[in-house]
Structures are given as C-alpha cells and as structure tokens.
C-alpha positions in Angstrom: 0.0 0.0 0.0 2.8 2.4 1.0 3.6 3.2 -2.2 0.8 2.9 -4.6 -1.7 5.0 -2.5 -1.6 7.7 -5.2 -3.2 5.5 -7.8 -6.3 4.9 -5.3 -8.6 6.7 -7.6 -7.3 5.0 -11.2 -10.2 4.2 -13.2 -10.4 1.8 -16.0 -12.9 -0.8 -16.8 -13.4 -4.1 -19.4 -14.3 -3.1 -22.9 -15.1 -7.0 -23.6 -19.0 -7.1 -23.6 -22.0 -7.8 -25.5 -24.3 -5.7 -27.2 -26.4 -5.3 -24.2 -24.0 -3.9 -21.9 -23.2 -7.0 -20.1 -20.7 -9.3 -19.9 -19.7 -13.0 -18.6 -16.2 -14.7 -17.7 -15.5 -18.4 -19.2 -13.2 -18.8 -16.6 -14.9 -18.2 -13.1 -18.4 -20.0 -15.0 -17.0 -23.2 -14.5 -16.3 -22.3 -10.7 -18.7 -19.8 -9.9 -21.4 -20.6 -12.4 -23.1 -17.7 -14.5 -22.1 -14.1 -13.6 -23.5 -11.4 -15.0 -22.3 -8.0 -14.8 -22.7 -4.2 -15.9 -20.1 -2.2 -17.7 -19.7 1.0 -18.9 -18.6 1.8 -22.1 -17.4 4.8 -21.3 -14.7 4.0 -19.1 -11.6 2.1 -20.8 -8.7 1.3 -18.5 -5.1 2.3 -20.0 -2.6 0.5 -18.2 -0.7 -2.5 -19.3 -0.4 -5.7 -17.9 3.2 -5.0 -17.6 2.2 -1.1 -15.8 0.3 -2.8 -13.8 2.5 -5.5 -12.2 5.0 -2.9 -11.6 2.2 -0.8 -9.5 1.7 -3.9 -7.5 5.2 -4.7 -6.4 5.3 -1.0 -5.3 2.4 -1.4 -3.3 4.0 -4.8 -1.8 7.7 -3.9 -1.3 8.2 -1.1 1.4 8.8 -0.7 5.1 8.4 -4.3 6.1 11.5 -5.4 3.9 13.8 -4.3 7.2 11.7 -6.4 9.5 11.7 -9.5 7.5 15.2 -11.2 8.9 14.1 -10.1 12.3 10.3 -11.9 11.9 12.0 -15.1 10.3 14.0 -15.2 13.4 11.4 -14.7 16.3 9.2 -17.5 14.7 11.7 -20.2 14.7 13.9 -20.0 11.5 14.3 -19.6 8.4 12.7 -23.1 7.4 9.7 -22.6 9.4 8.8 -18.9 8.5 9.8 -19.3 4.8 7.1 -22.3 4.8 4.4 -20.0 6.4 5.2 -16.9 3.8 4.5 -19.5 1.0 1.2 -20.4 2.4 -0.6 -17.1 3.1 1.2 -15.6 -0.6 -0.2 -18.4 -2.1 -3.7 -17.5 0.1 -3.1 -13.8 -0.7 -3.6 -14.3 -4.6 -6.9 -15.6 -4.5 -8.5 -13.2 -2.1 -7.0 -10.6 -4.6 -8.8 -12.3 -7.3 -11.5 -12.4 -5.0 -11.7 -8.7 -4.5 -11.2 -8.3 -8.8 -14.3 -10.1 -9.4 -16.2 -8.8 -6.7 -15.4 -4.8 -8.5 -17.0 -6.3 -11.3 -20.3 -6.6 -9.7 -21.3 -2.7 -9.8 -17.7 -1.6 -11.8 -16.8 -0.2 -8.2 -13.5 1.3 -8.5 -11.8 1.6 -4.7 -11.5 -0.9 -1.8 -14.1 0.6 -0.1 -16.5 0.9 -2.5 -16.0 -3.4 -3.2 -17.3 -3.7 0.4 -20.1 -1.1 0.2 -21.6 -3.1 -2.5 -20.8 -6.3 -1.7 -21.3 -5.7 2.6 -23.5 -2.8 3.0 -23.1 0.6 4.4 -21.9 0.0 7.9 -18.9 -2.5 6.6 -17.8 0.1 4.3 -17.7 2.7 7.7 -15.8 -0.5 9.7 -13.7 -0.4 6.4 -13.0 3.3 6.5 -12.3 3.1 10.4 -9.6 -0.1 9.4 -8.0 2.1 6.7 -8.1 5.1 9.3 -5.8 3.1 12.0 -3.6 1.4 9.2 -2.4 4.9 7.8 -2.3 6.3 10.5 -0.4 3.1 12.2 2.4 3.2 9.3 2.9 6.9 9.3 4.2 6.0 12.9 6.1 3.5 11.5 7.7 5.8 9.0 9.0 8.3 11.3 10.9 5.6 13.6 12.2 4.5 10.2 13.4 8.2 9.2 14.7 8.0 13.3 16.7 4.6 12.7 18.5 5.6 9.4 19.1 9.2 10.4 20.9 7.8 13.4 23.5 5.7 11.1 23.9 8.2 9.0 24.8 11.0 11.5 27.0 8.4 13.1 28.8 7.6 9.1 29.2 11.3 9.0 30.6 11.6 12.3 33.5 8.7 11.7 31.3 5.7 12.7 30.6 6.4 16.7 27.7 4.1 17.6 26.9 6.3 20.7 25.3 9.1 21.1 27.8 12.2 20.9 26.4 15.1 19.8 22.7 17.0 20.6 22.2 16.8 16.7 22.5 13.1 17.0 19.3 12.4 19.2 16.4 10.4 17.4 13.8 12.8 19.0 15.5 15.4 17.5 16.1 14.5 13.8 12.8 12.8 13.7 11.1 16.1 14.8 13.2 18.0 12.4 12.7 15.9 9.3 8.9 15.7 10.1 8.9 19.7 10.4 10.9 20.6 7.2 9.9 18.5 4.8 7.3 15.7 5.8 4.2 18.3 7.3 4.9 20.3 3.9 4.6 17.7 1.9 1.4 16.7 3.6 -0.5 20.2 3.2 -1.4 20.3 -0.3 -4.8 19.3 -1.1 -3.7 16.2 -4.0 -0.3 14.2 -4.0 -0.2 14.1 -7.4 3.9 15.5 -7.0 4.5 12.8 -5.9 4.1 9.9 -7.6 7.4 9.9 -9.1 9.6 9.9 -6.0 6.9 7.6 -4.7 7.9 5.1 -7.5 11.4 4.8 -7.0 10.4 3.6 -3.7 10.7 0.1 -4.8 14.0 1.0 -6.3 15.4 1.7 -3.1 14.3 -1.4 -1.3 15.3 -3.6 -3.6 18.6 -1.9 -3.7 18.5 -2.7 0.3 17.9 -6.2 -0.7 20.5 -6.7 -2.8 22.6 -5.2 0.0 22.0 -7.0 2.9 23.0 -10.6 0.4 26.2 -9.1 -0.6 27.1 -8.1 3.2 26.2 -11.8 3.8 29.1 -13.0 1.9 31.6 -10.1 3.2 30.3 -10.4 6.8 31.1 -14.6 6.4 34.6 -13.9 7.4 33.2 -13.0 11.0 32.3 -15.9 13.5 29.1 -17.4 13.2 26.3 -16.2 14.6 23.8 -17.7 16.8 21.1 -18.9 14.2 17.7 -19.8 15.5 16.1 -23.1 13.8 13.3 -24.0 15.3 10.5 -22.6 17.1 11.1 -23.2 20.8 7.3 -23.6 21.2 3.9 -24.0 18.5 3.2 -20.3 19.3 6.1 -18.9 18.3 5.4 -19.6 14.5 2.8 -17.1 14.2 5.1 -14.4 15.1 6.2 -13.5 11.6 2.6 -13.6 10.4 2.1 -9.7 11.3 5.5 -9.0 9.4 4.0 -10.9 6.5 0.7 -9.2 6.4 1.8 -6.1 6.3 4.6 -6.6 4.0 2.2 -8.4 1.2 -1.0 -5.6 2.1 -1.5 -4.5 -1.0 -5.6 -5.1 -1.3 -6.4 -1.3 -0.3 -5.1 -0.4 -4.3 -5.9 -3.7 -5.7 -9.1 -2.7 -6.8 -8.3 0.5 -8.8 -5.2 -0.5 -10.3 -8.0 -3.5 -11.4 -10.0 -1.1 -12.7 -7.3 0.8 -15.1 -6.1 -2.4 -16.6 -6.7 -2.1 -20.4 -9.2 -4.8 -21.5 -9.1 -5.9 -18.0 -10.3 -9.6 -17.1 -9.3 -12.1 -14.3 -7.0 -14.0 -16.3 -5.5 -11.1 -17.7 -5.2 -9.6 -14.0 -3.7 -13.0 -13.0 -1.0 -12.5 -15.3 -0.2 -9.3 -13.0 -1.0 -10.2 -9.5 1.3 -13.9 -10.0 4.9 -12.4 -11.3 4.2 -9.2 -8.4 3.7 -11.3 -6.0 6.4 -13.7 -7.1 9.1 -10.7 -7.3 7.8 -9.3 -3.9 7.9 -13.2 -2.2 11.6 -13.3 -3.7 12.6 -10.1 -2.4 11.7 -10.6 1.5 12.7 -14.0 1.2 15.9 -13.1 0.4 16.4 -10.4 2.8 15.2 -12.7 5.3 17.4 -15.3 4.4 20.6 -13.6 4.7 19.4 -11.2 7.1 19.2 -14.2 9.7 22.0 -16.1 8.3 24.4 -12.6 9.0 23.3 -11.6 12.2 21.2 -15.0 13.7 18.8 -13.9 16.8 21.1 -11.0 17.3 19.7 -8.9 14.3 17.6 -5.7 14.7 13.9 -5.2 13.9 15.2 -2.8 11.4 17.5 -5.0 9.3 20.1 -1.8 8.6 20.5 -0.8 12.7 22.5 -4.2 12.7 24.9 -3.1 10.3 27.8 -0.9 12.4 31.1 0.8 11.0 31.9 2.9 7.3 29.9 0.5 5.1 29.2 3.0 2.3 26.7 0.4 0.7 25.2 0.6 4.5 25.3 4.1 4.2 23.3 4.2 0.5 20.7 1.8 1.5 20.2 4.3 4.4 20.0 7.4 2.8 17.7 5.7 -0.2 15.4 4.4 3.0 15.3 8.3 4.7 14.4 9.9 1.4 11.4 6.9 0.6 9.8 7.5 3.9 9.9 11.1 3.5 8.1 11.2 0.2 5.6 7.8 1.1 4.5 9.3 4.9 2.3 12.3 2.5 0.9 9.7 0.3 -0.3 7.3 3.1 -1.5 10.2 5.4 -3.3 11.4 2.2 -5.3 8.2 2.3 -6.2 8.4 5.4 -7.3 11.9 5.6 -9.2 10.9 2.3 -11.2 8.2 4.4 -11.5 10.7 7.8 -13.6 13.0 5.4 -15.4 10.5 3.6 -16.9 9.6 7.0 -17.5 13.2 8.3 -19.1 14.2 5.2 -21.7 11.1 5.5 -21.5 12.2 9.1 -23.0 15.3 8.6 -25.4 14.3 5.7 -23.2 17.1 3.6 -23.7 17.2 -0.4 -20.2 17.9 -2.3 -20.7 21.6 -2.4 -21.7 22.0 0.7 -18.9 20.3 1.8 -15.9 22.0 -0.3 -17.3 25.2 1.8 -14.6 24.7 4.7 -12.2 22.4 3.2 -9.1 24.6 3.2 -9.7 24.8 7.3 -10.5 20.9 7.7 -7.2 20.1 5.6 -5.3 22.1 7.6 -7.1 21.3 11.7 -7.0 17.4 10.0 -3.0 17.4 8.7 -1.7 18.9 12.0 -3.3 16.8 14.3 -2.3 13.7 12.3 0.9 15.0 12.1 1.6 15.8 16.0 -0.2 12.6 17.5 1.8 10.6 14.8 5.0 12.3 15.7 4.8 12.0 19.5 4.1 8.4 19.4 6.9 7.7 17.2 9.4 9.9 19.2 8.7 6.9 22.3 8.7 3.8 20.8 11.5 2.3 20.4 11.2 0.7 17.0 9.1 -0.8 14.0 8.9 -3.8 15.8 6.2 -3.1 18.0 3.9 -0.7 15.5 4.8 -3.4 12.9 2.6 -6.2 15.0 -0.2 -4.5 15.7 -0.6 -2.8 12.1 0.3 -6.3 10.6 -3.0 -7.5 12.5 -5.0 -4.5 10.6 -3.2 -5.6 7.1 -4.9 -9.3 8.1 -8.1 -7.4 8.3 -7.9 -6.4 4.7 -6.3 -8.7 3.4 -8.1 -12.1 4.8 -11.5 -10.5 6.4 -13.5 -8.1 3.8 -12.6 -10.5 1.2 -14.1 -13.4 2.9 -17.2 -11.6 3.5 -17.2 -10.2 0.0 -17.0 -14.0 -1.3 -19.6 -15.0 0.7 -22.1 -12.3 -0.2 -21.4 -12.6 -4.0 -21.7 -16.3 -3.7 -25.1 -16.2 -1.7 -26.3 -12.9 -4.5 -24.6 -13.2 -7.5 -23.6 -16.3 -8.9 -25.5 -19.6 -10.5 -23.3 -22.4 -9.7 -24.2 -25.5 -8.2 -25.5 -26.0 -4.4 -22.1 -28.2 -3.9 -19.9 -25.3 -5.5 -21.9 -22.6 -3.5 -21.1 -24.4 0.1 -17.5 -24.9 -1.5 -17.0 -21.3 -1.6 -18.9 -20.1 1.3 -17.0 -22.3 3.5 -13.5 -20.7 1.9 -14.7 -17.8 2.6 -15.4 -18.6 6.2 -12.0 -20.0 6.3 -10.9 -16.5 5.2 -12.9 -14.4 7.7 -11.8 -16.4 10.4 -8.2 -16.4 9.6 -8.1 -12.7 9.6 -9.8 -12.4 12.9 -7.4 -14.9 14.2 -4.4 -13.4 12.8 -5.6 -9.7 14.2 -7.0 -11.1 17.3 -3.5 -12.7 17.9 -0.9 -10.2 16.8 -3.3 -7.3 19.0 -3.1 -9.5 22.0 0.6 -10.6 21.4 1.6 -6.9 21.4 -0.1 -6.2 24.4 1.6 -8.9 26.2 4.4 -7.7 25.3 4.1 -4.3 26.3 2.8 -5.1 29.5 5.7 -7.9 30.5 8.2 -5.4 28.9 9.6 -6.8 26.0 10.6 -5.0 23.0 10.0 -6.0 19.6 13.8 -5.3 18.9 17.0 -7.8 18.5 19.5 -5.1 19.7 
C-alpha cells in the first residue's frame, strides 16, 4: 500500500462485452457458475499488464522489507517462516482475485466501495475506520524508520561512533526536524499528485536494500558465526512473523483500482499481474530474510540496517535511499487516510459535495496537523518498528483475509449460479478466510499487548 496509495482513484474498466452492456467470464463460470455483470462503455482502463504489475510490487515492497530477517528469526527459523510466507502468498492471490471479481459486480473502482456493494453501508464505515488506523499506524512507523536511518547516517558522518555524541544526534530530535521541514509540507497540499514519481522509486530503493543486505552476507562470512535460530522453541512462536508478513504483502487497499485501469481488463488477464508481483515481492523478502538471519542470527535488529555498524558506504546508501522513501511515502499514506476521515464526516453530517468544499481549506489544515503531531509523538517513544509493525500487521490481516471473505460470501449467496455443492464450497473458503483474519488480528493485537505489558521490545539489539 505504501507506495501505490496515489493510484487509489485509477479508473479503468473491461471493454469486452456484448451488445447489451453485459458481460460473462468463461473462466470463473465453470467455478462460480453464471455471472453477469454491468459495464460502462465509457470508461476504458489504459494500463498495461506490464504497468500494472510494476504498480503492485510498489504497493507490496516497502517498510516491512527491514523487518523480514528479524520476523524469520522470532518465529523459529528460516525453514519454518519461509514455509508460512509461502502459504498465506499463495492464500493472498486468491483473495485478490476475489476482490477483482467482486469490482466487477457494480464496476466499483476503490477498496471501499468493493465492500459497500458487496457488505453494505456500515462495513464500508468498519472499512474506513480499518483504513483510518492502518495509515495512520504506518505513518508511525515511518517516522521511527526516518529515526533509525538518520541515526546511522549521523553516526557515518561523524567517523562511525555508535553512541550518542552530539545533541544533533538524538532520534527525537532528527525525527522532529525531518517531520517539520519536509514531511508536514509535503502533507498540506490538497492532491499528491507531485509525488508519484519519488513515490515510485520507492521500490528501487528497497530492492537496492535487498541486494545489499546478500552481498554483506558473503563479506560479513569472514566474521564468527552467529547464533542462528532453527526452530521454534514452542507452537506459538510460528505465528510471530505472520504480522511481518501481512503487512509486508498488504496491498488489497489499491488492488481494486489498479484493477479497474487495466486495459481490457479480465481475471486472467489480471492473473497475469497479480502472480509475477507477488512472485518478485515473495523473492525479495525471502531473500532479505534469508541472509538477514544467516548474517546476524537472533542478534539482528527489527530494522534490518541498525544491525549493520562501521563505514559500510553500501550501508550508508541503502540508508539514505530508505530516509528519502519514507519522506516522500509518509504524505501519500496520510493522504489516504485523511481521504477516508472526510469521507466519513461528510456522510456524518449528511453534507452534499458543495456543501462540503465550503470549509475544506480549514478541515485540511485542523486534520493534517493533528495527524501530524499525535503521529510524531508516538513515534518519538517507541522504540522501533517492531512493535507498530505487530499491531498494524493485524489491521493488514483485516484487509487482506477478512472483507474478502465476507465479500466472497455475499457474491456467492447474490450473485452467482453455480451449483449448491460449489456454493457451500466457496462459502466455506470464505469462512475459512474471515476467520483467519480475525485470528491473525486477534492474535498479533493480543501478542503486542503482552508484550508491552511484560516489557519486551520487539527489537534484537
């Protein structure tokens, strides 16, 4: 989502329909039975298949890519949470196709608008609440990042001291800075549409930090071996990647619109993006993972690039590339947000549009600041992505497991013609979805709280 928040409103629709307006999939007859659904011919989607993969893979890789060797440790190993990854990707794919055929229904074209038609007016407000928290949650997240890196970097510049020498060098007071100067800013402006450009070389930068973090691996070998966890030291302990995982693979809030701009869009054609994204996205963390464990074993950070210590001017890159992504994402995602905060007051208030445009100077200003202030604050005292990272990873499981389960069952039970056996078939997978996002969100809400209370901190260092 991080990064492909600015394409939240891309429209595009099928242009493969009969004369009457209406058209019917081959491919999900034989599973779903008849479907039948309204296009409009006056909406044709422009973006490749190609465009759109690209737009997906931004919207997977981000932030989570430095938790990833830090997750694979604290579940047991690399074996065990590798394994796990696989599963839910391989879950993950269908419930995007899921929320693909769902847009087709009523041509919606957002996330939100899936689950309005598909769940009804008060999911769509539990929707907008989820999507609320989960901006708002990551915005936190990016500031501790912005904190971490600015923190090696001050220490590259100032000949590689790892403690704290100078006033300039103080987290609270480079986060505070950066958020001042550039990120509140960048977050005034009524559209992000400046943007999307930095935005995109987003996924540049982390798979640059991938490809650093293997070839540290091999120059780091030299060193003695670390202490490598390999298996879970109890059955609970799996599921502690699983939040990592969720929120590194979120990408379901801009599935639907970057759906709805594919040119001649379909489901097989949209399997043809959503398979090589996820594929290049499942590769990346793995990797990272990987050798993120196999350099630093149970001793690495929750932010893969704090483990890292001396004049590694590959370090130093990857750190600057991280500073200046979460600079330019933290508008885009708190753009989202504040999108969602007025959709809510504005049905609040039984407001029409131009009624509503009246004040919207004031209420973009009142809104940014206070998201800006109560994000900053928080960030300035916890201590690292760790522990924002498990309780938003719970919120991912919301979007990505939950709403699509409900949205299967509801076009199952409305909208499609298959047979009674086929109907139970799907209803009961989309059961099995619902309640393994309210177990996943249940568990990593309750695991973080546990946590917090017995004093344990999400971080290896």
């Amino acid at each position: 989502m991080s990064r492909s928040s600015k394409r939240l409103y891309a429209n595009g629709l099928n242009d493969s329909m009969d004369a009457s307006g209406y058209e019917s999939s081959n491919d999900t007859q034989s599973l779903l039975g008849s479907v039948t659904v309204r296009t409009n011919p006056s909406q044709v989607g422009e973006t490749s298949v190609l465009g759109a993969m690209f737009i997906v893979v931004n919207a997977c890789i981000g932030a989570g890519l430095l938790n990833f060797p830090y997750a694979y440790q604290s579940a047991g190993g690399i074996a065990v949470s590798a394994i796990i990854q696989v599963v839910l990707v391989c879950i993950i794919a269908t419930t995007l196709l899921v929320l693909a055929l769902c847009s087709d229904v009523r041509q919606s074209r957002s996330y939100q608008g899936v689950i309005q038609e598909m769940c009804g007016s008060k999911a769509r407000f539990i929707c907008e609440l989820c999507i609320i928290a989960y901006c708002f949650g990551t915005c936190i997240t990016f500031f501790i990042i912005i904190g971490d890196q600015m923190e090696g970097i001050l220490a590259y510049i100032c000949g590689g001291t790892e403690h704290l020498v100078h006033w300039y060098q103080d987290r609270r007071f480079t986060i505070t800075c950066w958020g001042i100067l550039i990120v509140l800013p960048l977050c005034m402006p009524k559209k992000v549409d400046f943007l999307k450009y930095p935005g995109s070389v987003g996924v540049l930068a982390s798979l640059y930090i991938c490809i650093v973090v293997i070839i540290n691996y091999f120059q780091w070998a030299k060193t003695p071996s670390p202490d490598l966890v390999t298996e879970p030291s109890s059955w609970t302990q799996v599921f502690a990647s699983i939040p990592t995982i969720c929120f590194g693979f979120q990408c379901h809030v801009s599935i639907v619109p970057v759906y709805s701009s594919l040119h001649k869009r379909s489901l097989p054609r949209f399997t043809r993006v959503i398979i090589p994204a996820l594929l290049i996205s499942c590769t990346a963390y793995t990797l990272s993972g990987i050798f993120g464990s196999l350099t630093f074993g149970s001793d690495v950070c929750s932010d893969i690039l704090l483990s890292y210590h001396g004049q590694n001017i590959t370090i130093m890159i990857a750190r600057v590339m991280a500073l200046a992504n979460m600079l330019t994402t933290y508008p885009i995602l708190h753009f989202c947000g504040r999108l969602a905060i007025e959709t809510m007051l504005q049905s609040a208030f039984n407001k029409t549009d131009e009624e509503w445009v009246l004040r919207e100077k004031r209420r973009r200003v009142i809104e940014t600041v206070t998201w800006f202030c109560i994000s900053l604050l928080l960030a300035l005292f916890i201590p690292d992505i760790g522990v924002v990272i498990s309780v938003i990873g719970g919120l991912a499981a919301v979007f990505i497991f939950v709403f699509p389960g409900l949205c299967l069952v509801q076009f199952v039970l409305q909208h499609s013609a298959a047979s009674r056996r086929k109907k139970w078939c799907l209803i009961t997978f989309g059961g099995f979805l619902l309640a393994l996002g309210v177990f996943i969100f249940s568990e990593s809400f309750v695991l973080a709280i546990m946590n917090d209370i017995s004093g344990v901190t999400k971080s290896g260092c």
